[in-house]
N, C-alpha and C positions, 0 to 999 in steps of 0.2 A: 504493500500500500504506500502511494506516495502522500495522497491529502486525507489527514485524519480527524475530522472534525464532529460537532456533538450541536446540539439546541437546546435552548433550555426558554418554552413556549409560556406565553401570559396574554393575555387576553387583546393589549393594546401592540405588544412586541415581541420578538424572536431573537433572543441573544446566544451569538453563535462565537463558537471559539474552535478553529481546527488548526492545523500543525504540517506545513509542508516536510513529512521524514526525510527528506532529500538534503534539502537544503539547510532544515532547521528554523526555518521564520515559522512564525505564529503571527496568526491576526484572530482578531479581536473585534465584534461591535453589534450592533443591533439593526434587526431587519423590522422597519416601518411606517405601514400599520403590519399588525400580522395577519396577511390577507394570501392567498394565493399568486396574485399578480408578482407581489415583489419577494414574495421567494420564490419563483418562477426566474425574475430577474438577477436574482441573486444567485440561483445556482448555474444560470448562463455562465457565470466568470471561468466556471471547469469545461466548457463546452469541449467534445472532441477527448476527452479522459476518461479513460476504462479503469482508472484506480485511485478513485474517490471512494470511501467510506463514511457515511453522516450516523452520528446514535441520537436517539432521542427518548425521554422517561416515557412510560406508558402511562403516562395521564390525559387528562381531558386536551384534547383538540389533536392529540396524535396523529392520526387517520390522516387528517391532509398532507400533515409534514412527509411521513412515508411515503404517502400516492404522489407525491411534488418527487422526491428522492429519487423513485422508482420510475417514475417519467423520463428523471432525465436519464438515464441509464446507470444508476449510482447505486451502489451498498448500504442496504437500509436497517439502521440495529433499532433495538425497540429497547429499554433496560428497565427492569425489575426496580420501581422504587424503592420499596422497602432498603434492599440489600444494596440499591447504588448508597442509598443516605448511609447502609451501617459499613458499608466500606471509607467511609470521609472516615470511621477513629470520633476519637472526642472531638467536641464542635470547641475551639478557642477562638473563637470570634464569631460574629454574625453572619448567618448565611445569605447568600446574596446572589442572581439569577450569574453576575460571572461568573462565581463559584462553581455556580452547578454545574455550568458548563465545561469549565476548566476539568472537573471532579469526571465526569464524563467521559473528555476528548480525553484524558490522561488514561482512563479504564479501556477505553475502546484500543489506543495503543500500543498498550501493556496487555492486551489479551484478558484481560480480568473485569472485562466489563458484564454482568449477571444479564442473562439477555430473557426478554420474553419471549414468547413465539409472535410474530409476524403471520395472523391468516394471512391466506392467498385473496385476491381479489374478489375473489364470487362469494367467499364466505362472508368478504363486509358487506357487501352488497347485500345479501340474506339475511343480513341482522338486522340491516336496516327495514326490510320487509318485514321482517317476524315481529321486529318490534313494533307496528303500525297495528299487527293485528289486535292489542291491548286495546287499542286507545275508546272505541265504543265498548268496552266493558267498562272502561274504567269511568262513563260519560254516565253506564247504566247505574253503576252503583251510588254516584249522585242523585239519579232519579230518585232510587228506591230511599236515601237518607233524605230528599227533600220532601218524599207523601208514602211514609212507612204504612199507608193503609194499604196501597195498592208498589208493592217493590217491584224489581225488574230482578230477575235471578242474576247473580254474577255470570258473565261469559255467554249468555244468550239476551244478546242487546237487540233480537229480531225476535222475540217471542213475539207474534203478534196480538194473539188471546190477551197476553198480560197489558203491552201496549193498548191494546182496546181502552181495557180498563181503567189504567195509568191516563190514558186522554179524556174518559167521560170522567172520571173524579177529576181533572182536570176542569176542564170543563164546568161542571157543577158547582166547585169553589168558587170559579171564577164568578158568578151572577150574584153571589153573593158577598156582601159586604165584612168585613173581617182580617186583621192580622195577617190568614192566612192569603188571601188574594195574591200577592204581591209573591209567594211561595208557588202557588198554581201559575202563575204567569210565565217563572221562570222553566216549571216543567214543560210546560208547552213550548216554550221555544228551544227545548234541548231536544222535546220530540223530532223539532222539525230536523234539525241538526244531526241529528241519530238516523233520522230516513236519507237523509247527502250521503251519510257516512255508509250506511248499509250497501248502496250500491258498489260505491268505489270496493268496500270491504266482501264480496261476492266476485269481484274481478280479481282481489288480491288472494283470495281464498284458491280460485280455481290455479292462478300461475303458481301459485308455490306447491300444490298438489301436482301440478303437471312438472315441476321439478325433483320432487321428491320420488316420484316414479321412472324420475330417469338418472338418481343419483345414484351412486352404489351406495357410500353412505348411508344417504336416507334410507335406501331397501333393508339392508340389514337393521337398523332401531326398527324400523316399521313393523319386522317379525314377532317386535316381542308381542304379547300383550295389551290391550291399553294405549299402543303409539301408532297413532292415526301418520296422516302425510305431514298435519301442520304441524304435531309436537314435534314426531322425528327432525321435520326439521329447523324447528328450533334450536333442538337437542343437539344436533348435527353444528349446527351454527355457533350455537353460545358455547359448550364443551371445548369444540376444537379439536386439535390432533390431543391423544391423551398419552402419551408416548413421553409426554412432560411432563406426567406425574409417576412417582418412583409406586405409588399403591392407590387403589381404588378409592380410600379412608381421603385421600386428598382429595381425589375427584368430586368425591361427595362434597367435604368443604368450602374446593370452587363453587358448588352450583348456592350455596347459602343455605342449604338444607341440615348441617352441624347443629350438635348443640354444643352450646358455649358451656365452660371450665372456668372455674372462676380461678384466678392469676393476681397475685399479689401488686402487679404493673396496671391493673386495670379496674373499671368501676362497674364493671358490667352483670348483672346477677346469673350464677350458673343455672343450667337449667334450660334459657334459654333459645330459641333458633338464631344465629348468627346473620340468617338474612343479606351477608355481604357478597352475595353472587349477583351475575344477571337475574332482573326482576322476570323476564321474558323466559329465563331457564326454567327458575323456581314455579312458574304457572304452570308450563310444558311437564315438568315432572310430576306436582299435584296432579294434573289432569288425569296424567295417564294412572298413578298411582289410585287414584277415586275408581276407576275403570275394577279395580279388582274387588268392588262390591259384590258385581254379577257374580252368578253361580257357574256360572261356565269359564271365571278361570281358573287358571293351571293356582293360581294363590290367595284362591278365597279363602280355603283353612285357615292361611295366616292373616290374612287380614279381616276373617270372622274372631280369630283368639282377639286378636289387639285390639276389636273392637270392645269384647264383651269386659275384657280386662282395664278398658282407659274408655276408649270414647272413637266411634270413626273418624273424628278428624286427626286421632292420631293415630289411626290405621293409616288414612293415606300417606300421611307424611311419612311413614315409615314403609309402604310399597314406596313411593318417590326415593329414598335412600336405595332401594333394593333397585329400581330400575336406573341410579345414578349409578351404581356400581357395574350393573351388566351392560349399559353403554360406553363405560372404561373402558371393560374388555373387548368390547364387540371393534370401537374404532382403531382400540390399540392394536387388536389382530390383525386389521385390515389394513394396518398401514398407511403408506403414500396413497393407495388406492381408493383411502375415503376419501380423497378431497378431490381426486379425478375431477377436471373442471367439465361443463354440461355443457356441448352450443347453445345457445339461443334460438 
């Protein structure tokens, strides 16, 4: 590697530090606003160089930096915050965005930079779909806290039956005077809003189904149990290669479905679900994991015991750990082969 350089991304700006190994210069400065255009511009100065290197932390606004890196034909590291911050050593001064990047471009150099995985392009692209499928549940469950007489079940934001309902108490509040008016008003216009979104979401439904049928990925989750075209591929999306995890017990962890340990470092009460996975995972898993109510699965006995012993919502959540662990295995076996990209 000749140009060995790092980002360290904020909202207004892009402070970048890399290191020509050749030579020995270092530059130093800030790209702004942090916009695509002007790191676009910015990475034009390597134009024509096949041995650029750029890292950047895996936190928020990542995604463009890499898709800008990888555009222009450049080496794109992704790094593990936690373990970049616990390689700094003790902090003797204030941290600072040059730091971070210095902290960085020094690790990416030295080989000892903690890297995450990098999806491939199709799987960001899938995330961003998967996670669109929420957004009318999460529109319905407003419904059902704003007129608990008439709710909208979670995840069926097109019941229509219940909709009916939901609009004639709508409806009927409205003619009359009262506190609540002003409450019915707002349902109604979430109605209308929930019917935009249904359409679009019945188009988004169908393409990620007619993707999951042609993923190898998605076919293998699809088998288990419980995992339809959408969760699989969710599951498929949000998990990722699983090859980065040294045991299943972690996979679990990624997805937020753990229960927390209480740790003399922390405030948090044991007992707990950690909840720090993708939100879009932890549904995907639920869902499928609720699936093993019916009688006709292979693991109703188990999730009959944990029912009659606790309660079914923590049956599912404990099928959702069971099918977090056999989607481990399942993408770990399959290798490079899960992520086979799909034409279009």
């Amino acid at each position: 590697m000749a140009i060995v350089g790092a980002f360290d991304v904020h909202r207004k700006q892009i402070t970048f530090d890399y290191v020509d190994t050749e030579t020995g210069q270092v530059r130093r400065g800030r790209v702004q606003p942090a916009c695509r255009e002007r790191l676009r511009e910015f990475l034009g100065r390597f134009a024509g160089r096949d041995d650029v290197e750029f890292a950047v932390e895996a936190c928020t606004e990542w995604r463009f930096i890499v898709e800008e890196v990888e555009r222009a034909g450049f080496g794109a590291h992704l790094a593990e915050p936690a373990e970049t911050a616990a390689a700094r050593g003790p902090k003797r001064r204030a941290k600072t965005d040059r730091t971070d990047a210095r902290l960085a471009q020094e690790l990416l150099a030295g080989g000892r930079l903690p890297e995450s995985w990098v999806p491939p392009w199709q799987v960001r692209e899938v995330r961003g779909e998967a996670g669109a499928v929420q957004g009318p549940a999460r529109r319905a469950h407003r419904l059902g806290a704003a007129h608990p007489r008439h709710p909208v079940p979670p995840g069926r934001p097109g019941d229509r039956q219940r909709r009916a309902g939901l609009a004639g108490g709508a409806g009927a509040a409205g003619r009359r005077r009262g506190p609540v008016r002003g409450r019915h008003q707002a349902v109604r216009a979430a109605l209308r809003i929930l019917d935009a979104l249904e359409a679009e979401l019945d188009a988004l439904h169908r393409e990620l189904a007619a993707f999951a049928r042609r993923q190898r990925g998605c076919q293998a989750l699809a088998a288990q149990y419980g995992v339809g075209a959408i969760t699989s591929t969710a599951i498929w999306a949000m998990m990722g290669d699983t090859r980065r995890f040294s045991a299943s017990r972690k996979a679990v962890r990624h997805t937020g479905r753990d229960v927390t340990v209480r740790s003399s470092d922390g405030k948090r009460a044991a007992g707990r679900l950690s909840r720090q996975g993708p939100p879009v995972l932890r549904w995907a898993l639920y869902e499928a994991g609720y699936c093993a109510a019916r009688r006709t699965s292979p693991d109703h006995a188990y999730y009959t015991v944990v029912r009659e012993r606790i309660d079914g919502n923590r049956a599912a959540l404990s099928m959702a750990r069971k099918i977090a662990r056999r989607s481990h295995h399942i993408l770990r076996d399959l290798g490079d082969a899960a992520f086979t990209p799909v034409p279009d």
